[in-house]
N, C-alpha and C positions, 0 to 999 in steps of 0.2 A: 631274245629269240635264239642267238648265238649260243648260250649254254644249255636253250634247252634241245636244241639240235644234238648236243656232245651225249647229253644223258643218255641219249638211243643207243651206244657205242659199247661195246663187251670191251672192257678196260686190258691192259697188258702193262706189265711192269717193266723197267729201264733192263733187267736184270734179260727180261724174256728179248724183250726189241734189241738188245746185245749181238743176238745170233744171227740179224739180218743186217748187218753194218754195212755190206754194200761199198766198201771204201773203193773199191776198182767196179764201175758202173756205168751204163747209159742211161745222161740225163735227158728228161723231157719236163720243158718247161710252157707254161700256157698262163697268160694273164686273161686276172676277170674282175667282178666288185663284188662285193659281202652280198649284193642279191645271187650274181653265180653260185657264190659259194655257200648259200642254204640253198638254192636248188642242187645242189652237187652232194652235199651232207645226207639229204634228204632220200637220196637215189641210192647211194654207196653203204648206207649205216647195216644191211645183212651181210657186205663182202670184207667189212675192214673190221678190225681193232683199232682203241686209241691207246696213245702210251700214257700214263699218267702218273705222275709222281708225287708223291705226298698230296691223296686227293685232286691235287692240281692235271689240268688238261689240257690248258690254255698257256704256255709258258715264255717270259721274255726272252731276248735275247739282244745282245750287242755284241755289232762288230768292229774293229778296227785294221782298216786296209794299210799296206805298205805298201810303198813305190818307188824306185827312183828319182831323180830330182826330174828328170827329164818325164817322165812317168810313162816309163818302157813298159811295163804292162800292160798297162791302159791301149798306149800305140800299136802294142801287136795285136791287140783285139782289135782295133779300127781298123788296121788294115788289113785284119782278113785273114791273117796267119792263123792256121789251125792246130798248129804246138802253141800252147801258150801255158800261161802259170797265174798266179795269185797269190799272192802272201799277206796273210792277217791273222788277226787275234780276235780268238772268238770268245765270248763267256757267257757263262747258262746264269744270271740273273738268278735263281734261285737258289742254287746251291752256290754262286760264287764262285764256281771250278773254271778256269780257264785254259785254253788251248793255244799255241803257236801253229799254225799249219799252213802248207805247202798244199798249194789246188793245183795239178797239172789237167792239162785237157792233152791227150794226141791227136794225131791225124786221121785216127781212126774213131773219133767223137767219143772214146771214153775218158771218164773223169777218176783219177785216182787223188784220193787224197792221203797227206803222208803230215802225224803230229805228233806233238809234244807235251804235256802238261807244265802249264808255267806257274809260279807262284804270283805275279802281279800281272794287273790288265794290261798296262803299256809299257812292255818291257823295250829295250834299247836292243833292235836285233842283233848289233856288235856282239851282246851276250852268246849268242846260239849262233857263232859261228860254222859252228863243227856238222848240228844239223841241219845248217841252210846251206850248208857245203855240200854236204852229201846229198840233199834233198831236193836241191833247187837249183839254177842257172846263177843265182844272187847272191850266192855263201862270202864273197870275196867286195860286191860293191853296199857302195854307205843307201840306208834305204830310210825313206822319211814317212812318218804319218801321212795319209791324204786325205782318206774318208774316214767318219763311222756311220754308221748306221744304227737305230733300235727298231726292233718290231716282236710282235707274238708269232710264238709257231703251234699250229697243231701239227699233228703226227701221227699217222696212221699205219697200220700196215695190213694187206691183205690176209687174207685167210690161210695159202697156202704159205704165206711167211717168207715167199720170194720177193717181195716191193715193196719198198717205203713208200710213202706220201708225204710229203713235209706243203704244207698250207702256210703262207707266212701273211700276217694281213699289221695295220697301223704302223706300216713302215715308215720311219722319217729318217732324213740325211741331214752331215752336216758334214762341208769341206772343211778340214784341219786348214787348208791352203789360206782360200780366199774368206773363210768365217762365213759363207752363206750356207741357209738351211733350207731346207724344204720336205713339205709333207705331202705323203702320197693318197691322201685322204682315203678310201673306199676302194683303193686298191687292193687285189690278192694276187699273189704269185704262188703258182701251185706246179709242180715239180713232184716228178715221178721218178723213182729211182730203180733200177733195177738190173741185173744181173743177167746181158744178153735182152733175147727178144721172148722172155717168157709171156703168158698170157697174163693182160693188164684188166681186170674190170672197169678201173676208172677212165680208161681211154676209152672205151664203149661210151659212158656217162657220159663223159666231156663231148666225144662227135655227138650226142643225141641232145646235149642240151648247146651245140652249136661255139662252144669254149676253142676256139683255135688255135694251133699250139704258136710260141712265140718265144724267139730268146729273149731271154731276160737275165743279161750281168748286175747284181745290186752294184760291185762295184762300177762300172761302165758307165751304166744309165745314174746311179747316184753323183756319180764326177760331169757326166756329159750336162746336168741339170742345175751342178751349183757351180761350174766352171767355164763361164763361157770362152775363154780363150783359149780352150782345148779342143783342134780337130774334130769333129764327131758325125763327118757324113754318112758314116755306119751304120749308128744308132737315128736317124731323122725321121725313119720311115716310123719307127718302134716306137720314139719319142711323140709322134703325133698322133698313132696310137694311143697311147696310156692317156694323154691329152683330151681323145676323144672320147676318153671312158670316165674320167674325173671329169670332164660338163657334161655327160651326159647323169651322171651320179650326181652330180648336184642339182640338177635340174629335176629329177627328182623326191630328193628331197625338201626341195622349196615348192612342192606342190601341193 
């Protein structure tokens, strides 16, 4: 049903979706399950493009999060501080290109993000001193694996070429720390990107098919899930959320 949703979509190339990179952005994020999200495909397929690459439309991805030993990132997102950062390594599965990047959030809820092209997945940030120096709060302390993550991303972009869509659904975690994993079964996180408060088609679609928005940190909620001796009265509310969406998605399934 998933592909045949995609096929609706007037395709757009990596080279075309370049021009809307969006790197300094206001995110909006909204969880839902693979039913949401062919109701949402189904609604948007005359406002968007997909991006597609070598035929493909559907494409992986992994991540790999960095942290302190203490995991000062993680901590200042629990408690609420609205500067905050992220540091990981991301890689496109398909082509095998990887990236080192720097997520900063400000006080003003925009997300810039600031990267690197690396030769391997899990590099020793010791290496990229000089751009975690210049790019991050962290350039100077020792940072350890915590998380990764896999999942597929669709990707869309509107019409007038001002907002990305990134859809990410088959997410699963696994703590580098404590070796526990978990799958987000029939989850989607869908995530609007854009440049200021331009006009959004898919926020229309979303209030109309009742999609409510909702933070959602992969890394946060992936650490708050495989970590239990990590803080996380932040995340509880969100957490029982996504809980209520995976029994209600398996229930019907087994119908």
């Amino acid at each position: 049903m998933l592909q045949q949703l995609l096929e609706d979509y007037r395709s757009v190339s990596l080279e075309q979706m370049g021009k809307v990179k969006l790197l300094n952005r206001v995110d909006t994020k909204f969880v839902t399950t693979t039913d949401g999200l062919e109701k949402l495909l189904r609604m948007a397929a005359g406002s968007y493009f997909i991006q597609e690459i070598e035929g493909k439309k559907l494409m992986p991805y992994t991540t790999l999060y960095f942290d302190t030993q203490e995991c000062d990132m993680f901590s200042r997102h629990q408690r609420g501080c609205k500067t905050r950062q992220k540091i990981r390594v991301r890689r496109y599965e398909s082509s095998g290109v990887g990236f080192l990047e720097v997520k900063r959030k400000n006080n003003k809820g925009r997300t810039d993000k600031k990267r690197i092209q690396i030769p391997e997945y899990t590099p020793d940030p010791k290496n990229y001193r000089e751009f975690l120096s210049a790019k991050s709060w962290y350039g100077n302390v020792d940072l350890l694996p915590q998380l990764s993550n896999a999942f597929r991303r669709i990707t869309l972009v509107n019409n007038a070429m001002t907002e990305r869509l990134t859809i990410d659904l088959d997410l699963k975690f696994h703590n580098e720390v404590t070796g526990a994993d978990f799958d987000m079964g029939q989850i989607v996180v869908v995530e609007v990107k854009r440049d200021g408060l331009t006009h959004s088609p898919v926020l229309d679609i979303l209030k109309t098919l009742r999609i409510k928005q909702s933070g959602f940190s992969k890394y946060c909620i992936g650490m708050a899930l495989t970590n239990p001796s990590l803080k996380q009265n932040r995340f509880r509310e969100r957490l029982r959320y996504v809980s209520k969406l995976i029994s209600n998605s398996n229930k019907k399934t087994n119908q």
